[in-house]
Backbone as JSON Lines, residues from 0, in Angstrom:
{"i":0,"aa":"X","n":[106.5,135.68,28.63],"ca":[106.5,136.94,29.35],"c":[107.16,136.78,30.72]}
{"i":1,"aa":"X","n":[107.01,135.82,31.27],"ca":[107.95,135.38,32.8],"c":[108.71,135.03,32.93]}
{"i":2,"aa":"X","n":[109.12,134.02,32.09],"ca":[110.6,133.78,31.55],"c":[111.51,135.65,31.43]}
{"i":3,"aa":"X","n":[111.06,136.18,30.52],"ca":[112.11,137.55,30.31],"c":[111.32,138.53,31.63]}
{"i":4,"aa":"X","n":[110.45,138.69,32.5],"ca":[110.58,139.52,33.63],"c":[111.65,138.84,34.19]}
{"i":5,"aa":"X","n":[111.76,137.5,34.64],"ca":[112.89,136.94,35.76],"c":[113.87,137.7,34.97]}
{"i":6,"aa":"X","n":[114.29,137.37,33.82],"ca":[115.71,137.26,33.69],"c":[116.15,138.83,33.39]}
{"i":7,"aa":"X","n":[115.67,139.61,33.04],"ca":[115.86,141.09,33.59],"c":[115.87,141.54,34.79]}
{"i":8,"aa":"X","n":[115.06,140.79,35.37],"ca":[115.06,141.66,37.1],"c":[116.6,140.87,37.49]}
{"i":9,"aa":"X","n":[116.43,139.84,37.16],"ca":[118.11,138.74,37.9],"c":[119.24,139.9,36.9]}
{"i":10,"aa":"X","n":[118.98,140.08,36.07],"ca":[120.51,140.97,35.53],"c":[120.75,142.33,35.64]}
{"i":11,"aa":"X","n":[119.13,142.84,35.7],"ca":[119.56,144.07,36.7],"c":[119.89,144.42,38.26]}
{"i":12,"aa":"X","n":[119.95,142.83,38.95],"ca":[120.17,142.77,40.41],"c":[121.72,142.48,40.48]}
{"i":13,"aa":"X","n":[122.17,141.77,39.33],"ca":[123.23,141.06,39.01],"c":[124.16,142.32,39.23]}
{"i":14,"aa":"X","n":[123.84,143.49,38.18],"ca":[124.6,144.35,38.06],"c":[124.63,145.41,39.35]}
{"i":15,"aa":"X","n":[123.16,145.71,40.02],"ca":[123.44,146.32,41.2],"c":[124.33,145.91,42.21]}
{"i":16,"aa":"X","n":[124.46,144.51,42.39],"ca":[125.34,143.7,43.28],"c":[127.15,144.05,43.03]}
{"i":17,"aa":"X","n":[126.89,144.32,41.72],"ca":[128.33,144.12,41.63],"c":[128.7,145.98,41.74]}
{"i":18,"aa":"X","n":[128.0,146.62,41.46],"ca":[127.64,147.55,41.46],"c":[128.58,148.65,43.2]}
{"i":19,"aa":"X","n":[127.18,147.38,44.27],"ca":[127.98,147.32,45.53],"c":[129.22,146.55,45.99]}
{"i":20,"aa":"X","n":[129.33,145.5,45.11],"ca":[130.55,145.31,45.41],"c":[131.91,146.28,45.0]}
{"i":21,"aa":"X","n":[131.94,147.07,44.29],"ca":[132.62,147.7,44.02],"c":[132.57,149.12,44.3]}
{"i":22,"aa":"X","n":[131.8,149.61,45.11],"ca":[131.66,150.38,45.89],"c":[132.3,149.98,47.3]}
{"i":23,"aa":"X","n":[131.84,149.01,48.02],"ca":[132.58,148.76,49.28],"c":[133.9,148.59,49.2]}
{"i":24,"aa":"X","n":[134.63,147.84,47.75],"ca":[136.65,148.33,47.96],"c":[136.58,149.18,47.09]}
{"i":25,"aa":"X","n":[135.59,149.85,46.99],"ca":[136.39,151.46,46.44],"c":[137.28,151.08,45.21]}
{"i":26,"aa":"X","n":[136.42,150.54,44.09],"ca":[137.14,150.32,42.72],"c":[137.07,149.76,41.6]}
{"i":27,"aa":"X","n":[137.06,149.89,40.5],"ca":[136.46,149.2,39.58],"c":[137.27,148.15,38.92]}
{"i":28,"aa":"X","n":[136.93,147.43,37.48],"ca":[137.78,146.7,36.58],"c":[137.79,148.02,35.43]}
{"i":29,"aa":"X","n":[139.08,148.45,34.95],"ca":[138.91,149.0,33.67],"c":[139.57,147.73,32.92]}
{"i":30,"aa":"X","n":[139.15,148.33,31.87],"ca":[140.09,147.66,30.31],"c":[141.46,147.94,30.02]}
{"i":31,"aa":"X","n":[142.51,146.82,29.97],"ca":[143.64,146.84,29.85],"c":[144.3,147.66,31.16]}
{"i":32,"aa":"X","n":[143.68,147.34,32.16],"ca":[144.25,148.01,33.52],"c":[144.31,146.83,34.48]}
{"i":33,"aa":"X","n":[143.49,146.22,34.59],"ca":[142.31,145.4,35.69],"c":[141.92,145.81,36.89]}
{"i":34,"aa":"X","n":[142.12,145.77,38.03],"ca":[141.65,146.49,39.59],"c":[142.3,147.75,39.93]}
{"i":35,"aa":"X","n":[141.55,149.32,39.1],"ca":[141.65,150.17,40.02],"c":[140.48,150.81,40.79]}
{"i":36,"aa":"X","n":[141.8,151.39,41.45],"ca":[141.08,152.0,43.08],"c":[140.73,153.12,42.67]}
{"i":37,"aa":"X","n":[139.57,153.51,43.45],"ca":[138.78,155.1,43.67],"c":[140.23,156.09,43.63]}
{"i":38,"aa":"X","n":[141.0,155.66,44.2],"ca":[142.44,156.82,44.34],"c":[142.92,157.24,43.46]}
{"i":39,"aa":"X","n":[143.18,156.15,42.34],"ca":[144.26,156.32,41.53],"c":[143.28,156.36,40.27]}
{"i":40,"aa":"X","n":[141.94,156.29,40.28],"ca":[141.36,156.89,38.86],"c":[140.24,157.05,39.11]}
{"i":41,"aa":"X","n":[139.86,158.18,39.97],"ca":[138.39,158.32,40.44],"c":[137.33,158.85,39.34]}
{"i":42,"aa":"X","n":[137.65,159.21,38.1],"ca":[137.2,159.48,37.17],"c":[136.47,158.38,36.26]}
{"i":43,"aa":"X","n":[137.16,156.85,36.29],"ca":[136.61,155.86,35.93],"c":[135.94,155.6,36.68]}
{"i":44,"aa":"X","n":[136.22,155.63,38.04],"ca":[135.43,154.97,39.53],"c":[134.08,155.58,39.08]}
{"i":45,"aa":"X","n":[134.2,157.3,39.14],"ca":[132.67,157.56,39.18],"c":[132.02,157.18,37.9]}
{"i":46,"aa":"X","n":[132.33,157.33,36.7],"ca":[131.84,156.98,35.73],"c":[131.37,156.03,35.49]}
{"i":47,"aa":"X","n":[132.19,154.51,36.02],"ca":[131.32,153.44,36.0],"c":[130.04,152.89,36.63]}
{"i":48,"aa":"X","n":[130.41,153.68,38.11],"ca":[129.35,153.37,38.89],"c":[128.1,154.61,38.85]}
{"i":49,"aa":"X","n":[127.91,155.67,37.78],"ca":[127.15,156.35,37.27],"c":[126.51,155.35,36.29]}
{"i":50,"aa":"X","n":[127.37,154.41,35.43],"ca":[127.0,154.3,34.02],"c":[125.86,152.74,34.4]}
{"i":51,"aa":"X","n":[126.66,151.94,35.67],"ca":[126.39,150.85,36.2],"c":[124.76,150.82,36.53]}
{"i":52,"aa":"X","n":[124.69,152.32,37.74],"ca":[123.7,152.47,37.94],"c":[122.4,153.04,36.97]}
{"i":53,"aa":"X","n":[122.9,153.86,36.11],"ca":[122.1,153.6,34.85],"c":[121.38,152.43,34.22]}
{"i":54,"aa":"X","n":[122.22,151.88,34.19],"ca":[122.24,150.65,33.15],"c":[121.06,149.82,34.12]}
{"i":55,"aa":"X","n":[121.46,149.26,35.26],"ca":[120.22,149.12,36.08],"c":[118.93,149.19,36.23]}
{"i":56,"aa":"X","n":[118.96,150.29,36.69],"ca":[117.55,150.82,36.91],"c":[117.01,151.34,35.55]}
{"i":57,"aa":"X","n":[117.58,151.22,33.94],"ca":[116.88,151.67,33.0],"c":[116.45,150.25,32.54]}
{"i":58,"aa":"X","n":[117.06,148.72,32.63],"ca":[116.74,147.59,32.76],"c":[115.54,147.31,33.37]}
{"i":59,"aa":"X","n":[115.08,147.88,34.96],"ca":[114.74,147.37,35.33],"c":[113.46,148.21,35.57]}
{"i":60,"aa":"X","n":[113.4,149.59,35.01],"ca":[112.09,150.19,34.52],"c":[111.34,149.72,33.23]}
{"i":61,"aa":"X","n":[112.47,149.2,32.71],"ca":[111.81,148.76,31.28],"c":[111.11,147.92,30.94]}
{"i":62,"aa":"X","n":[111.53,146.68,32.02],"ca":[111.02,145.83,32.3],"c":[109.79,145.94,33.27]}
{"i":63,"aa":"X","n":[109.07,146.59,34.09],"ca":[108.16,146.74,34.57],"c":[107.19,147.59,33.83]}
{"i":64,"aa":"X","n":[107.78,149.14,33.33],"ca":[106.87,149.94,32.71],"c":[106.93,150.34,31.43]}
{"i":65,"aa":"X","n":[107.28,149.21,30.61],"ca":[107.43,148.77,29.38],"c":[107.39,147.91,28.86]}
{"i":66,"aa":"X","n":[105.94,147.21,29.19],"ca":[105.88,145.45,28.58],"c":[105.52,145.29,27.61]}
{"i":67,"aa":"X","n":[105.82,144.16,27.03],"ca":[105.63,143.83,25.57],"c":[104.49,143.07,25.71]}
């Protein structure tokens, strides 16, 4: 049971981090693109960091208020 709380809370921190990192240069990785900017495809920009932050915090509810 402590073994998988750590390692959910570490991969949902993992992903918030990167989360902010890619918020502060304003840009993501797409597929078959690699580094764009908020400018030139703000549509992926927001989407990922919608989907990012999802992904997160549904990790990291699940893991607290959903134990096995």
């Amino acid at each position: 049971m402590e073994i998988r709380l750590i390692i959910t809370s570490v991969f949902s921190i993992m992903i918030l981090l990167y989360v902010g990192y890619c918020w502060v240069n304003q840009g993501v990785h797409a597929k078959g693109k690699g580094w764009v900017t908020r400018e030139f495809a703000p549509k992926t920009f927001w989407f990922c960091m919608i989907l990012y932050l999802v992904m997160a915090i549904g990790i990291f509810a699940n893991t607290f208020f959903m134990p096995r």
